[in-house]
BAVEXRO-564172 format. One record per residue: x, y negated, z negated of N, C-alpha, C, CB in turn; residue in one letter. Coordinates in steps of 0.1 Angstrom, whole numbers, padded with zeros to 4 digits, always signed. Glycine has a CB too. Layout:
<sites>
XYZXYZXYZXYZa ...
</sites>
This chain:
<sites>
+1288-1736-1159+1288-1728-1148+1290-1713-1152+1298-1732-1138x +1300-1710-1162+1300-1700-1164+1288-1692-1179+1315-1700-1164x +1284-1700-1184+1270-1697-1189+1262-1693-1175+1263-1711-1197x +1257-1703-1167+1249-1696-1159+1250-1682-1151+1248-1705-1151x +1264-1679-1151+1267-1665-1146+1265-1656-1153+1279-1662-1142x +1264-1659-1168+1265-1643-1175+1247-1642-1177+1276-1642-1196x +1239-1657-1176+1226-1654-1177+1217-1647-1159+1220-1671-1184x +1227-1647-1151+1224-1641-1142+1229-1625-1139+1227-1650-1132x +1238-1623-1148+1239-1607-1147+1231-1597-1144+1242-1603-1155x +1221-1596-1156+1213-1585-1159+1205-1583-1143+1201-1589-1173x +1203-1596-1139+1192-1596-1124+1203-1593-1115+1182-1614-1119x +1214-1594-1114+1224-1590-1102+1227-1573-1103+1238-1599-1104x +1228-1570-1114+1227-1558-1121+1214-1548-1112+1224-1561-1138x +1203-1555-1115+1196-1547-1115+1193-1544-1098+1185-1550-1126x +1190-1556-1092+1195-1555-1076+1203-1545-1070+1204-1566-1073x +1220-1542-1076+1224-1533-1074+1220-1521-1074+1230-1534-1078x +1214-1513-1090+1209-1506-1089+1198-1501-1081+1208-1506-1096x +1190-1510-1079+1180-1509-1064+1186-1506-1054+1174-1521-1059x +1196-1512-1047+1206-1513-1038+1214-1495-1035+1217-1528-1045x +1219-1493-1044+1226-1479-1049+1213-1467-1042+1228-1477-1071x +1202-1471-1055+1191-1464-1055+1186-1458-1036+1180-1476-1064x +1182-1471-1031+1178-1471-1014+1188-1464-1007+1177-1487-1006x +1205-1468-1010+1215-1462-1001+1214-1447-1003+1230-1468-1004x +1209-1442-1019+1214-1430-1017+1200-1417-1013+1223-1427-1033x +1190-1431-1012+1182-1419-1006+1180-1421-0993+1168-1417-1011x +1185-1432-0985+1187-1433-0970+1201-1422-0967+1190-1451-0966x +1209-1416-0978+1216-1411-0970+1211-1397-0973+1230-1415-0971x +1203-1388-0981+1192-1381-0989+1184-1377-0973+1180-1393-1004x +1173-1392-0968+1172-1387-0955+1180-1384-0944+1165-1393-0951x +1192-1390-0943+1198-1389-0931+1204-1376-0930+1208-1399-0929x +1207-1370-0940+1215-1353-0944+1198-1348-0933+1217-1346-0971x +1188-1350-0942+1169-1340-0935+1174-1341-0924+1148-1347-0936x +1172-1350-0922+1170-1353-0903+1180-1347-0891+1173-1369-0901x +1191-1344-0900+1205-1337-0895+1203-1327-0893+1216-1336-0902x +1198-1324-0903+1194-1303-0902+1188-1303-0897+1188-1291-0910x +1176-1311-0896+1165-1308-0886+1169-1307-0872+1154-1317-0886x +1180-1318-0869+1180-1318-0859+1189-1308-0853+1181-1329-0856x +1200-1302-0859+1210-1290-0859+1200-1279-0857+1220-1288-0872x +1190-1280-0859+1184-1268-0863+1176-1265-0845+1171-1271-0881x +1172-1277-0845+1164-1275-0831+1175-1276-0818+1152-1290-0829x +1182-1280-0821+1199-1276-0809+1201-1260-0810+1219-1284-0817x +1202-1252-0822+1201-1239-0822+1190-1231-0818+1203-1236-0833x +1180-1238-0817+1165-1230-0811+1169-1232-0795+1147-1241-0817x +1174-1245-0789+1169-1248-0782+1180-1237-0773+1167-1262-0781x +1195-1233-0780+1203-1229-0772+1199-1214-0772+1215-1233-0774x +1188-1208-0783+1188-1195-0783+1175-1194-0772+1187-1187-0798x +1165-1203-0766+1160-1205-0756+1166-1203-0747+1155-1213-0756x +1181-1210-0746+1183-1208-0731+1193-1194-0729+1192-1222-0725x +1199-1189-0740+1199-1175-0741+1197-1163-0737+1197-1173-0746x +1182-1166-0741+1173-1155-0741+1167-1151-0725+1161-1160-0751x +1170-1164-0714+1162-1164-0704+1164-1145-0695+1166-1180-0694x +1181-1144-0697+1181-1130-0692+1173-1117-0699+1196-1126-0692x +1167-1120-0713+1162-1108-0717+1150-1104-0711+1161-1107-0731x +1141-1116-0706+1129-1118-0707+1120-1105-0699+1127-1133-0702x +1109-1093-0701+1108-1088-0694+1099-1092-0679+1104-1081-0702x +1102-1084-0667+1095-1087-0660+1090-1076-0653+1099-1096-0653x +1082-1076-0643+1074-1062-0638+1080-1064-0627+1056-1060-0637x +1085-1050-0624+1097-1049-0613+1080-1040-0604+1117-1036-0620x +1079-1034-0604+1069-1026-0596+1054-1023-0609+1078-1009-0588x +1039-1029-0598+1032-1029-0605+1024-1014-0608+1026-1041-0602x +1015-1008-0614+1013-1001-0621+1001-0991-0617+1014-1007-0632x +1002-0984-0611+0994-0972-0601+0986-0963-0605+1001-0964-0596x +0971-0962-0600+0963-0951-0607+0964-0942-0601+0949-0953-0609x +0962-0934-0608+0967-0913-0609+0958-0910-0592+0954-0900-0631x +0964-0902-0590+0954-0896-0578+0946-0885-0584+0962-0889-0563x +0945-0881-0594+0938-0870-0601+0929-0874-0609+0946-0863-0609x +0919-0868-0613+0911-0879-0623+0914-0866-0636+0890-0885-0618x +0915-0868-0648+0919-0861-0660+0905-0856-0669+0929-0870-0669x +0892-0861-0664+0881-0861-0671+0879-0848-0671+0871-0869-0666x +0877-0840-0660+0872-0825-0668+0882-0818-0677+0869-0813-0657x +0896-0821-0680+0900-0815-0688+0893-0822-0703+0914-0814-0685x +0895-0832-0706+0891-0838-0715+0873-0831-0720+0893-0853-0710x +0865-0828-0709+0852-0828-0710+0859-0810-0714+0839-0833-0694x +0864-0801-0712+0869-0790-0716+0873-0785-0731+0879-0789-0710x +0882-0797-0732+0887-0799-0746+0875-0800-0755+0895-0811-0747x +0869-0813-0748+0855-0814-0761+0844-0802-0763+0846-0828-0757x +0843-0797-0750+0832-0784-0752+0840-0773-0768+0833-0772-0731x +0851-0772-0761+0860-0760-0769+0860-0766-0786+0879-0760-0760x +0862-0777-0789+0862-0782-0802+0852-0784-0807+0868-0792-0803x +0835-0784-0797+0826-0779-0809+0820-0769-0809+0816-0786-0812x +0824-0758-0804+0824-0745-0799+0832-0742-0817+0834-0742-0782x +0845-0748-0816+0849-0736-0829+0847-0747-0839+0867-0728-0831x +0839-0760-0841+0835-0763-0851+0819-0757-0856+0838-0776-0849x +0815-0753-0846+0803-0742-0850+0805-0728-0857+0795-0739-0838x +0816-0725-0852+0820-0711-0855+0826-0708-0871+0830-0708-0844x +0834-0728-0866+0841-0728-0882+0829-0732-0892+0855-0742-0883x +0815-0734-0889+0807-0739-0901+0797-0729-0901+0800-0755-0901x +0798-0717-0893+0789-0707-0893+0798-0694-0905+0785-0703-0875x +0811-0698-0904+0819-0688-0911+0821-0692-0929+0834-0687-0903x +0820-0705-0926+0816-0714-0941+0807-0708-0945+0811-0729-0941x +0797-0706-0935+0779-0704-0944+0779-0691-0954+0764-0700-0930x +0785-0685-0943+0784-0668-0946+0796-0666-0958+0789-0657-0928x +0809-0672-0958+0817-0673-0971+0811-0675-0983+0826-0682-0971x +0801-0687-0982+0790-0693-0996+0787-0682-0997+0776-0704-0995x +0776-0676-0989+0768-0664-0996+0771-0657-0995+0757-0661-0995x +0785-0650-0992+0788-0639-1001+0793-0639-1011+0793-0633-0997x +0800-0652-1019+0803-0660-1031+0798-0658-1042+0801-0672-1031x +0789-0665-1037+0776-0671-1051+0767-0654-1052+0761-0689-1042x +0768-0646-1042+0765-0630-1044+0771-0623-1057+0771-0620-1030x +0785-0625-1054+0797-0620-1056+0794-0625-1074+0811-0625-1045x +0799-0640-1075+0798-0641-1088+0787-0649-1091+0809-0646-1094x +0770-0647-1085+0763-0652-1093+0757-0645-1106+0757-0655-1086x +0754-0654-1117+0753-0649-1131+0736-0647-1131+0760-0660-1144x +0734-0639-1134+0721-0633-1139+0719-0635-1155+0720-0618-1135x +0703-0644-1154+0696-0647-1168+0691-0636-1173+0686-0656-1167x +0691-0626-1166+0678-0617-1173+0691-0604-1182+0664-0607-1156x +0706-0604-1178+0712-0594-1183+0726-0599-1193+0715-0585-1170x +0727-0594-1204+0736-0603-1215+0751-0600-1211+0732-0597-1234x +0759-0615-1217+0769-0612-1212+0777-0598-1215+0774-0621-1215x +0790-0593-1215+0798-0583-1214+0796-0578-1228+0812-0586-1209x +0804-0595-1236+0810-0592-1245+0798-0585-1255+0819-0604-1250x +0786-0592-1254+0776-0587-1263+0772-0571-1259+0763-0598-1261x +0772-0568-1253+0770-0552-1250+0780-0544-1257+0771-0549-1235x +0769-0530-1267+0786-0524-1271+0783-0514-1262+0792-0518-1289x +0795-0505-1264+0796-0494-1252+0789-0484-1258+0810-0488-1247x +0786-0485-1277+0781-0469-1279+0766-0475-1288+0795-0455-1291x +0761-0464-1285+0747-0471-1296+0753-0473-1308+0732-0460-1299x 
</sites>
């Protein structure tokens, strides 16, 4: 009898370890499931929380008795009014520029000129 017990160890052994193994990841899930579920009790109470922030429309929202279009149609006349003025004053800046320092092929530079024969 007691031969037969030590030749059944190794298999009782290893049962256990199975046994261990399942308990400690059944309790592995039971920790997940906790948070999870802690977690959705905290959602659920910051739902009910929140219900006083929630916005609402106290009085709904009224068109102007004025209409704003001719100022706007004002504005835009006036802004391409001085964007013409501003690309007509460009034009005239170029060419008096390129007047100013354009270089001529036909006459040698400074340095090559002397002053006396």
């Amino acid at each position: 009898m007691h031969a037969k017990r030590l030749t059944s160890m190794p298999q009782v052994e290893r049962e256990y370890v199975n046994l261990k193994r399942d308990y400690e990841n059944s309790q592995m899930r039971y920790r997940e499931l906790k948070a999870k579920q802690m977690e959705a009790e905290v959602g659920q109470q910051l739902e009910k929380e929140r219900k006083g922030e929630r916005f609402s429309l106290i009085d709904p929202p009224q068109l102007p008795e004025n209409r704003s279009s001719p100022i706007a149609s004002r504005f835009s006349c006036w802004a391409s009014s001085c964007r013409l003025v501003a690309a007509w004053v460009m034009r005239l800046l170029q060419k008096v520029l390129t007047r100013l320092y354009a270089v001529h092929p036909a006459s040698p530079p400074l340095s090559a000129q002397r002053p006396w024969p």
